[in-house]
N, C-alpha and C positions, 0 to 999 in steps of 0.2 A: 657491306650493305645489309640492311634490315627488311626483311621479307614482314610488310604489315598485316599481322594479324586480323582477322574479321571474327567480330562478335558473333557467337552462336545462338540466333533466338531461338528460344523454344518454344513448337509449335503446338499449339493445345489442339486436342484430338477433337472432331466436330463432335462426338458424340457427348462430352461435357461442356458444350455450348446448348446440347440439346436440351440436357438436364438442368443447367443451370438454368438455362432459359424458363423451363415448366416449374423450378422450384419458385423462379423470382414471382413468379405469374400466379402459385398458388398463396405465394407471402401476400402477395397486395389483395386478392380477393377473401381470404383469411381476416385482413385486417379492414378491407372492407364490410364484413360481417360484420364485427365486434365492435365496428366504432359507429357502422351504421349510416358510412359517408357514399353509398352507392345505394340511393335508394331503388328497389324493387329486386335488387340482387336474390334477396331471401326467397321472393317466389319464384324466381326464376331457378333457383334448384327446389324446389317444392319441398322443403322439410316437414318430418310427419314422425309424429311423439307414438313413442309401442313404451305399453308398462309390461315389463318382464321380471318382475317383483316377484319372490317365492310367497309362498302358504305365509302364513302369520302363523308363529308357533307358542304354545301356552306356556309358559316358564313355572307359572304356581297360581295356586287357588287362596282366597285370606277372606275369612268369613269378617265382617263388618258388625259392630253393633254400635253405631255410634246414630246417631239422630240429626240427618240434616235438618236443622230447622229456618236457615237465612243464607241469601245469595246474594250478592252485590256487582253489579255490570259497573266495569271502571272503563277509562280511556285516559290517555295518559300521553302527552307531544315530547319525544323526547329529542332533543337535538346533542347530537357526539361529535365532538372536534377532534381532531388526533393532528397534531403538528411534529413537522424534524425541524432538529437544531440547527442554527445556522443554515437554513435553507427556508426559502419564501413556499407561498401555499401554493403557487402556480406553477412546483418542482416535484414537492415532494408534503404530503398531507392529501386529508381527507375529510370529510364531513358531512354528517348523514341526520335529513332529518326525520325521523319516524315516530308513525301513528299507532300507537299500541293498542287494541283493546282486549279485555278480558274479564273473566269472574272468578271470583273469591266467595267459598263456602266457607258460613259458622254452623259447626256442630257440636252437640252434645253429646260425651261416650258414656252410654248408656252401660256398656259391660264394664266399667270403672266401679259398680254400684256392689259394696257389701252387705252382709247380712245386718248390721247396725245401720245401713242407713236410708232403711224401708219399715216401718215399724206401722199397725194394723191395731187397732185395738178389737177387745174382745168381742163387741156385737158387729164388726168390720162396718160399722158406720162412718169411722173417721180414719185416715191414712196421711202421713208427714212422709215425704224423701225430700232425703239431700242428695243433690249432685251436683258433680263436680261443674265449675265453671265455663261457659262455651270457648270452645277454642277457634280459631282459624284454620283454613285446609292451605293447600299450598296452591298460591295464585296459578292459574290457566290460561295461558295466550290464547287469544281466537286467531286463526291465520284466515276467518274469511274477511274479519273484520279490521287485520291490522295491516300497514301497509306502508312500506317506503315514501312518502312525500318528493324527495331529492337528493339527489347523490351528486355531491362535488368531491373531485381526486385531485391532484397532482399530475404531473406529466407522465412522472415515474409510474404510479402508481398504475395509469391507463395503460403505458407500454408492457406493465407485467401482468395486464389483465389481458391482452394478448395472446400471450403462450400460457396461460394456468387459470384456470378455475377456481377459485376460492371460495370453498361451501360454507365457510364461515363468514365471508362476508357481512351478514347481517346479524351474527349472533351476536354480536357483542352489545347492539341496540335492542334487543330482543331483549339480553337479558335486564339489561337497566329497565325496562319498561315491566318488566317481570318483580322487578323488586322497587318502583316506586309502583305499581301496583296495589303488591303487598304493604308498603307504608300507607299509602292510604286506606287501606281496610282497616288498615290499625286505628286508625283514627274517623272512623264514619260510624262508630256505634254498632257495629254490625255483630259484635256477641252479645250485647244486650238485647239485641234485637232477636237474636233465634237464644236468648233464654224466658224471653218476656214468650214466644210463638210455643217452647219445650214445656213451657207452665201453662200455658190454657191448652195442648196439646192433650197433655196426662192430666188436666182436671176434667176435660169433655170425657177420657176414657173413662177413668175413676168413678165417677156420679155415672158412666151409663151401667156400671157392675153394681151399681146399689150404696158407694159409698157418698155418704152427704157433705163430709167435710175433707176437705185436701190440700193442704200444706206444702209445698213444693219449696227448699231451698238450697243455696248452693254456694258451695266451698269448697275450695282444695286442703 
């Protein structure tokens, strides 16, 4: 005869029921937060923002001689789609559409100027400078004025927004709006415009030191 064996279940110890229990419970109100599908949850733990930022420390000093003479306030819509292969947008993708604003400085570098290209004649009645041609500064996001529109993700995308923080999230639109920005400075006349403001700037100077006649050109 065969003495029938009896399966051994094994018994989980209550105190990882206990645990489990408190982790499953932290999962769902975690993801309650982030998705935002329990509303008033957030005041109910009363969250409260502390800046524990150090000093701001000086790296270097860089003396400027250049002449801002023109600013230009842009705004720029930029829409970024980012799609995966073989997978629909309701899986796996993203798309964001954001409001960029910012300004673009023309200046003229005035310590560019050598001794040949400031010339005074003898009773300093009359004075000619060349300078060099205005340039562009490098475009400036404003963050009070630019701002997310809409953010569409993926499934995937949401789930791993979940467990991790993505501080770059938005740079990637940040930067496109930084650089069609900068294209449109290119093209709004805006160094003609602070070289046409750097010529009546130094001929109001010029005529109040007693010179009558002043010449302002400019060339690289």
């Amino acid at each position: 005869m065969t003495t029938p064996v009896k399966a051994m279940t094994a018994r989980v110890p209550g105190w990882v029921k206990v645990v489990g229990s408190v982790v499953l419970l932290l999962a769902v109100l975690f993801a309650g937060l982030r998705l935002s599908v329990l509303p008033g949850l957030k005041d109910l733990f009363g969250t409260e923002t502390r800046d524990r930022s150090g000093p701001a420390l000086l790296e270097s000093i860089q003396d400027i001689s250049r002449y801002d003479a023109a600013s230009g306030n842009f705004q720029v819509v930029v829409d970024l789609e980012k799609d995966a292969k073989f997978l629909p947008d309701a899986v796996r993708g993203s798309r964001t559409l954001y409001v960029g604003a910012g300004t673009v400085d023309a200046y003229v570098d005035l310590g560019a100027l050598g001794k040949d290209d400031v010339r005074v004649d003898e009773d300093r009645t009359s004075a000619t400078l060349r300078l060099p041609h205005a340039r562009l500064g490098t475009p400036a996001l404003d963050p009070e004025r630019s701002y997310a529109v809409s953010k569409q993700r993926g499934l995937f995308d949401r789930l791993g927004d979940l467990f991790s923080d993505n501080p770059n999230s938005e740079q990637a639109v940040q930067k496109l709006a930084v650089r069609h920005i900068g294209d449109a400075a290119k093209e709004s006349g805006l160094t003609a415009r602070a070289e046409t403001n750097t010529t009546e700037m130094l001929e109001g100077l010029l005529r109040s030191l007693g010179f009558e006649k002043v010449r302002v050109t400019y060339g690289d």
